[in-house]
MIKOLMI-621172 format. One record per residue (C-alpha): z, y, x. Coordinates in steps of 0.02 Angstrom, whole numbers, plus 32768, in hexadecimal, padded with zeros to 4 digits. Example, Ala and Ser with C-alpha at 12.3 -4.5 7.8 and 13.67 -1.06 7.14 Angstrom:
% residues 2
81867F1F8267;81657FCB82AC;
% end
This chain:
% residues 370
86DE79B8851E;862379FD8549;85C97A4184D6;853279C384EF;85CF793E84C2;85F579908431;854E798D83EF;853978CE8407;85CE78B183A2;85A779018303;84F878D28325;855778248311;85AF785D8280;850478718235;84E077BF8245;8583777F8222;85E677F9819D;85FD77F280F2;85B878878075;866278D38083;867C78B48132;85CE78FE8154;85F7799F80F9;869579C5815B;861C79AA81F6;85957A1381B4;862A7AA581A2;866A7A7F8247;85D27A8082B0;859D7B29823C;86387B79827A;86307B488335;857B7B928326;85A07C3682EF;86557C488353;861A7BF983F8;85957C378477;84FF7BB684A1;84677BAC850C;83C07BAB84A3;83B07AEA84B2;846C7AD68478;843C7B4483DE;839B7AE783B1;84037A4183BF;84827A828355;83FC7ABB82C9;83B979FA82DE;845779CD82B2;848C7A358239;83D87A1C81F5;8408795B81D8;84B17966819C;846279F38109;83EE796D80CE;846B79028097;84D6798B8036;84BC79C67F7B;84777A787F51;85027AD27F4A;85437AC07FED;847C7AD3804F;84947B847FEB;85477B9D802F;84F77B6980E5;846C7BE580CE;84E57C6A80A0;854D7C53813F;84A67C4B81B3;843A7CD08164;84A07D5D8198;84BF7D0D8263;842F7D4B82D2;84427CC58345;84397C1C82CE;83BD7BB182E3;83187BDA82C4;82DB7B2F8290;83737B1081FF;83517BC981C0;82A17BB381B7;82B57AE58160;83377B5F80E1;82AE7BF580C9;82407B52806E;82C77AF0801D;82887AE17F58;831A7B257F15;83337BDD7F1E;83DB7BF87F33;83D27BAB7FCB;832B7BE18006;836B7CB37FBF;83F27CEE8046;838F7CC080CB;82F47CF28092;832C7DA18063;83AD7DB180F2;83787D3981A1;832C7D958229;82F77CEC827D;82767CE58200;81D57D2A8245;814A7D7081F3;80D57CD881EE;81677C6581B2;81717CEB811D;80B77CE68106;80B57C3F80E9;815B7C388087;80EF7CBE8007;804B7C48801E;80C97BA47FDD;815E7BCF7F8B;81977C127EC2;818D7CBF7E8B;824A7CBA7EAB;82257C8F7F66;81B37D3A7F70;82207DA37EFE;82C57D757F96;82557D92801B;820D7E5B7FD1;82DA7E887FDF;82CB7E698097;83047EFF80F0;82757F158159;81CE7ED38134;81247EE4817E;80757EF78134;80397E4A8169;80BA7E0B80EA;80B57E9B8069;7FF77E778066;801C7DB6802C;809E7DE27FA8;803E7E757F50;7FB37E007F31;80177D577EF8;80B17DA57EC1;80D97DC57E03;81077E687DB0;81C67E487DF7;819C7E307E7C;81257EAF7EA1;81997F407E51;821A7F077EC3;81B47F187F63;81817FCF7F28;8235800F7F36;82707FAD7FD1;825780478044;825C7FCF80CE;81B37F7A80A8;81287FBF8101;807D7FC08098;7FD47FC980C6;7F4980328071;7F077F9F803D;7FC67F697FDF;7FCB800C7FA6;7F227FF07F49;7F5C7F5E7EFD;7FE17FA37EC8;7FAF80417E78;7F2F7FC57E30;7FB07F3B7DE1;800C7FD87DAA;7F9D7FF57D08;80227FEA7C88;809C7FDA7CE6;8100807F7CF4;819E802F7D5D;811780007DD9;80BD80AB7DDA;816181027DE2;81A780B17E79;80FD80BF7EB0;80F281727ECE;81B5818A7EFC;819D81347FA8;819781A5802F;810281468089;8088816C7FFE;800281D78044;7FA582657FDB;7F0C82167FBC;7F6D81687F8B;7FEA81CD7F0E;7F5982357EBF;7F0881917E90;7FB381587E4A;7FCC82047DEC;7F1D81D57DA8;7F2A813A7D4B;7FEB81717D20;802981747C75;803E822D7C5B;811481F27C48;80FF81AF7D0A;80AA824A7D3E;814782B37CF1;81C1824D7D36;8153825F7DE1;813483157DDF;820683277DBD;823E82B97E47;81B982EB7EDE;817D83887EA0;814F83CB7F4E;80C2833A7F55;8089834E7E92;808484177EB2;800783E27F60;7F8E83867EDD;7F8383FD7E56;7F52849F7EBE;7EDC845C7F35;7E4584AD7EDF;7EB385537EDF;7EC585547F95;7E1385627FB8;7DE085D47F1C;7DA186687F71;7D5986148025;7CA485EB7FD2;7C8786B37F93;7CC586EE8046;7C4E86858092;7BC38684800B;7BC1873C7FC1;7B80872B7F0B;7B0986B87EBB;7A5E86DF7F07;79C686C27EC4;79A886267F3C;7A1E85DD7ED2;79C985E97E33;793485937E8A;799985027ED0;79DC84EE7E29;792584E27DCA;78D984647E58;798E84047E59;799183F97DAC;78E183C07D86;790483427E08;79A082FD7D90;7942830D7CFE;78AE82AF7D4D;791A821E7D80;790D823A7E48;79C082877E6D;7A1881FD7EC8;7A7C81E27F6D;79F181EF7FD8;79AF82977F9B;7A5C82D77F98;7A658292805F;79C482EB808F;7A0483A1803D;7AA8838C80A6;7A418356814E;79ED83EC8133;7A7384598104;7A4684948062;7AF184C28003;7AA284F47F5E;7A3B844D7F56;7AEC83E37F6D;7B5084447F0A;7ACE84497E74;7AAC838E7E8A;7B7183607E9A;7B8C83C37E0E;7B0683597D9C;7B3382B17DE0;7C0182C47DD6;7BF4832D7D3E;7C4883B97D7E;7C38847A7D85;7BDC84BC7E0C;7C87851E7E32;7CE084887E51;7C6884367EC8;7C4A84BD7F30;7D0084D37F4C;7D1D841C7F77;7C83842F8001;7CE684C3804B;7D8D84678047;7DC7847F8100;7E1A83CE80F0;7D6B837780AD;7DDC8320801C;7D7F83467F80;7CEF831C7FD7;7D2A826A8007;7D5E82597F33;7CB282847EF3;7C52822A7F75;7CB3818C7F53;7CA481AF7EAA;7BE981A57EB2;7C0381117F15;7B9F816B7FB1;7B9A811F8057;7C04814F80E1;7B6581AA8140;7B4B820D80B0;7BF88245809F;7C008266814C;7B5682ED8129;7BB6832E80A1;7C578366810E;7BF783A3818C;7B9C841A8114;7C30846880E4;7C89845E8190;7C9A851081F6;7BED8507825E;7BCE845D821C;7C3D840F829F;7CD583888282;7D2383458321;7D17828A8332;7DCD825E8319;7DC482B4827A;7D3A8260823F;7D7E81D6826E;7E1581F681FB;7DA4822E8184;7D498188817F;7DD0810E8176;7E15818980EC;7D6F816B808F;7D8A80A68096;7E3C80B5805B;7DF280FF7FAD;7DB880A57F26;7D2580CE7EB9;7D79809B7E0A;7E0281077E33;7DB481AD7E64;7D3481947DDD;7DD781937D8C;7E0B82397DC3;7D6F82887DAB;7D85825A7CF0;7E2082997CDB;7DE083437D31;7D6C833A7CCA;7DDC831B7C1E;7E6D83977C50;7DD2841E7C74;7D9584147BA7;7E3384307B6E;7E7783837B46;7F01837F7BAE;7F7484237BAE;7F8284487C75;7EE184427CCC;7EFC83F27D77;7E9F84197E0B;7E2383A27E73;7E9683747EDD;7EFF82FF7E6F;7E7582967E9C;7E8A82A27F5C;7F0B829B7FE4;
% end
C-alpha cells in the first residue's frame, strides 16, 4: 500500500469514524509519522490529517499528541504551529517550550495572542533570540520575566536588558539572575548593581566577584594619570574656577557652554563645570575625563542628559592628542544609547551617598559604567 493510499484512507476515517475509532487513527497515523520517512508534501498531508482527526479529540489526548510531536524535528509544521495556539496550555506547553518547527515569528505572535502561561512555556525554550526576548520582556509578568533571566539560552538585547534591570525594582530574584548571566556587559551590570538592594549586591559581589571587583576600582586605575600629565594645580586653574563659577552662580552654565570649553580644549573649564552640574569633586571628574576607556565620561554626560555631539567633545578632550579612531567612537556611541539617564543619575547618587559617609564602602565611579 502507497503512502498517498494510506493517507486517503484515514483521511476517510476522518469522515467516517467514530470518536473512538478516530483516536486509534490519530495514534496510528502519529506513529507512521514519526517511524516512517516522507517527502515534504507526504508530511504536510499527514499534519492535515492529523490536524483533523485532533479536532475531534478531548484535551487530554491534543496534550498527549503534542507531547509525542514536540520533541520530532520533522512533524508537521502546520499541526505544531495549530498546537503552539490551542487555548489550553497543556497542550499548547511541550511544544511551545520544546518544537524547533516553531519559528520566530510564529513565537512572536504566540507572545502578541496567547496567556501568560503561553509566554512563561515559550522563555524555557532552549534557544531563544532577541526578536522574541524583546516581546516577552515587555508583555510578560514577573514569572515570566524571572524565568527568561536565567534561561542562559535566551539571547537579550540592550534594549531587554533595560527593561529588565528596569522591572527589576523590587524585585531581588529578578536582579539576581540579572547580573549572574554571563552576557551582561559592564555598563548593563553597573546599572543593575545601582538600583540593587544592597542584599542583591552581596549575593552579586559573592557569586561573580571578578566583575563586581572591575566596577568598584575603576576610579583607582586611573588615580595618578591626571598629576603625570597635569603637574600641580596652577594658577590657571584658580581662574577657570572664579569665571566657571560665576557663570553657575549667574545661571549660564549649561550644555552648550560646557560644549564650547571642550571644543576648545579647556580641561579646567570642563572639569570645574562637570563638577558643579553632577555635584561631584573636581577629583572625580577629572579622572573620569582621563579614563583611557571614556566610561565615566559616557555616565556623567548621560546623566546630564547631554547630546551625543557633546559627549563626543568631551572624550576627545581627554583622549591622548585628542584623537579616537572611528570604530571606537562608534562603539562609544552606541554604548551611549544603551544607557539610560534615570539610571546613571542613579549612580551618580549613590557615588554621591557612599562618598558622605552613609554607606560604609565607598565605591568607585565606575559602578556606574561598563
Amino acid at each position: 500500500m502507497t503512502e498517498t493510499t494510506l493517507l486517503a484512507e484515514l483521511n476517510e476515517a476522518v469522515l467516517r469514524g467514530t470518536p473512538k475509532s478516530r483516536l486509534r487513527a490519530l495514534w496510528h497515523t502519529t506513529d507512521l509519522l514519526i517511524t516512517g520517512r516522507y517527502s515534504e508534501a507526504d508530511v504536510w498531508t499527514f499534519g492535515e490529517v492529523i490536524g483533523r482527526l485532533a479536532d475531534e479529540i478531548e484535551t487530554a489526548a491534543r496534550a498527549q499528541l503534542a507531547e509525542k510531536l514536540a520533541r520530532f524535528d520533522h512533524a508537521p509544521v502546520n499541526i505544531v504551529r495549530k498546537l503552539a495556539f490551542d487555548h489550553a496550555i497543556e497542550v499548547a506547553r511541550p511544544v511551545l517550550e520544546e518544537s524547533r518547527q516553531l519559528d520566530s515569528d510564529t513565537l512572536i505572535a504566540a507572545t502578541r495572542s496567547s496567556s501568560q502561561a503561553h509566554m512563561l512555556a515559550i522563555s524555557r525554550r532552549r534557544s531563544i533570540d532577541e526578536r522574541v526576548t524583546d516581546e516577552l520582556v515587555t508583555r510578560g509578568n514577573q514569572e515570566v520575566v524571572q524565568s527568561l533571566a536565567r534561561n542562559s539560552g535566551a539571547r537579550l538585547s540592550d534594549f531587554g536588558f533595560l527593561h529588565l534591570i528596569k522591572r527589576s525594582d523590587g524585585d531581588n530574584i529578578l536582579a539576581e539572575q540579572l547580573g549572574l548571566r554571563k552576557d551582561i556587559s559592564r555598563h548593563l551590570f553597573q546599572q543593575l548593581v545601582a538600583k540593587a538592594s544592597d542584599e542583591v549586591r552581596k549575593r552579586l559581589a559573592q557569586a561573580n566577584p571578578e566583575m563586581f571587583d572591575q566596577i568598584q576600582t575603576s576610579v583607582a586605575e586611573v588615580a595618578g594619570a591626571l598629576h603625570a600629565k597635569l603637574g600641580p594645580v596652577s594658577r590657571g586653574y584658580f581662574v577657570a574656577k572664579r569665571l566657571v563659577t560665576a557663570q553657575h552662580q549667574n545661571g549660564n552654565l549649561n550644555e552648550a557652554s560646557i560644549s564650547g570649553y571642550a571644543r576648545s580644549h579647556k580641561f579646567d573649564e570642563v572639569t570645574i563645570a562637570m563638577s558643579l552640574l553632577c555635584g561631584m569633586p573636581p577629583d572625580v571628574i577629572e579622572r573620569a575625563l582621563m579614563d583611557s576607556n571614556g566610561e565615566m565620561v559616557l555616565v556623567l554626560a548621560k546623566a546630564l542628559d547631554f547630546s551625543w555631539d557633546t559627549t563626543m567633545s568631551l572624550l576627545f578632550l581627554g583622549a591622548k592628542d585628542h584623537r579616537i579612531s572611528a570604530r571606537d567612537l562608534e562603539v562609544k556611541e552606541e554604548e551611549y544609547k544603551c544607557l539610560a539617564v534615570d539610571a546613571s543619575r542613579s549612580v551618580l547618587k549613590l557615588y554621591r551617598t557612599r562618598k558622605s559617609g552613609d554607606v560604609p564602602e565607598p565605591p568607585r565611579l565606575k559602578a556606574a559604567m561598563h
